[in-house]
N, C-alpha and C positions, 0 to 999 in steps of 0.2 A: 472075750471076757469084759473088758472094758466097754462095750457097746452095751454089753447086758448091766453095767453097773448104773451107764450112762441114763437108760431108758427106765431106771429103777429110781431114780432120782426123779427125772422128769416126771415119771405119774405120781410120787408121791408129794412134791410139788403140784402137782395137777389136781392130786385129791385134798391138797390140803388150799388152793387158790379157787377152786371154782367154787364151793360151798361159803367162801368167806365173800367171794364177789355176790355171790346169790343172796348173802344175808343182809349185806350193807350197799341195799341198791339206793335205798332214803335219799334224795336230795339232799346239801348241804348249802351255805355258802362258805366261802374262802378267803378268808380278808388277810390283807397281805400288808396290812399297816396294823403292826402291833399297838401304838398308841392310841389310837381313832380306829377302833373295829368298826365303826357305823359309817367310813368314808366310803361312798359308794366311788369311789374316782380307781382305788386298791381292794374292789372286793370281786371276785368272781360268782356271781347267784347261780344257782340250780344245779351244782354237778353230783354226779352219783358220789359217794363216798368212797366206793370202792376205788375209783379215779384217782384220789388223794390219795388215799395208801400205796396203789400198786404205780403210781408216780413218786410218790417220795421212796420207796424201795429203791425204783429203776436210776434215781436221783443217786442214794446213796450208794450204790453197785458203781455208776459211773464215777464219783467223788472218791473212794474206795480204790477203783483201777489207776486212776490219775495219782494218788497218792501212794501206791505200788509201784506205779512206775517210776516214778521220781525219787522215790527211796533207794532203787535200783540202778539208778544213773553211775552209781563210783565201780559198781561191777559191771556193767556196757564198757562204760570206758578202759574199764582195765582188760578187756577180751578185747578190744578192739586196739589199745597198744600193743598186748601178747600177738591179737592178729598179724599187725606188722612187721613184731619181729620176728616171727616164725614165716613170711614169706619175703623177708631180707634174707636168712639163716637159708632158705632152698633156691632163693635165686643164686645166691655165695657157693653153694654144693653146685649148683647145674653149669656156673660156670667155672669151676675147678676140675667137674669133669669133662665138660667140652677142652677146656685147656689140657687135661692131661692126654685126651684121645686126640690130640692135635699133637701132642709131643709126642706119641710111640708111634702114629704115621708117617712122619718127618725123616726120610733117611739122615742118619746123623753119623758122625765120626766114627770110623770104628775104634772097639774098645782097646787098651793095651797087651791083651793077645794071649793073658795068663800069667803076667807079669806082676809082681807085686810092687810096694811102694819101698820096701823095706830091703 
């Protein structure tokens, strides 16, 4: 189910990217000096336009997961103390029971025989 959603996405993406590549193939340039658009030292000449869009996307998807993730950093950390104290908490279990299967193999005293204390 999820592989059919998956692939339902992808062609609708597919059909909505290839028709927009196909329409904005025009050359552009790209100046990357907001004050001085005429600096040829900051302008990139002749790329397809589609290249600027589906780079600044790929731009903003990267920008986007970086800033996901980093919002996420106080629940990593918090799984990853719980981690540690839940395999403190089974190392503490595994050796109470090695210790206790160490005390009922141990011949020890016998008990007072049916005697009470009273």
């Amino acid at each position: 189910m999820t592989r059919f959603i998956k692939y339902a996405i992808l062609i609708a993406v597919a059909i909505i990217l290839v028709p927009l590549s196909v329409a904005n193939r025009h050359p552009v340039s790209l100046s990357l000096n907001p004050f001085d658009p005429q600096d040829p030292r900051f302008t990139i000449p002749d790329i397809p336009l589609f290249w600027v869009v589906f780079a600044s996307l790929g731009l903003g998807i990267v920008l986007g997961g970086i800033g996901a993730w980093a919002k996420q950093g106080r629940w990593r950390k918090e799984a990853r103390v719980k981690r540690r104290e839940a395999n403190k908490w089974h190392r503490e279990a595994d050796e109470l029971r090695e210790f206790k299967e160490q005390v009922e193999t141990k011949p020890g005293l016998p008990g007072p025989g049916g005697r009470n204390a009273a």
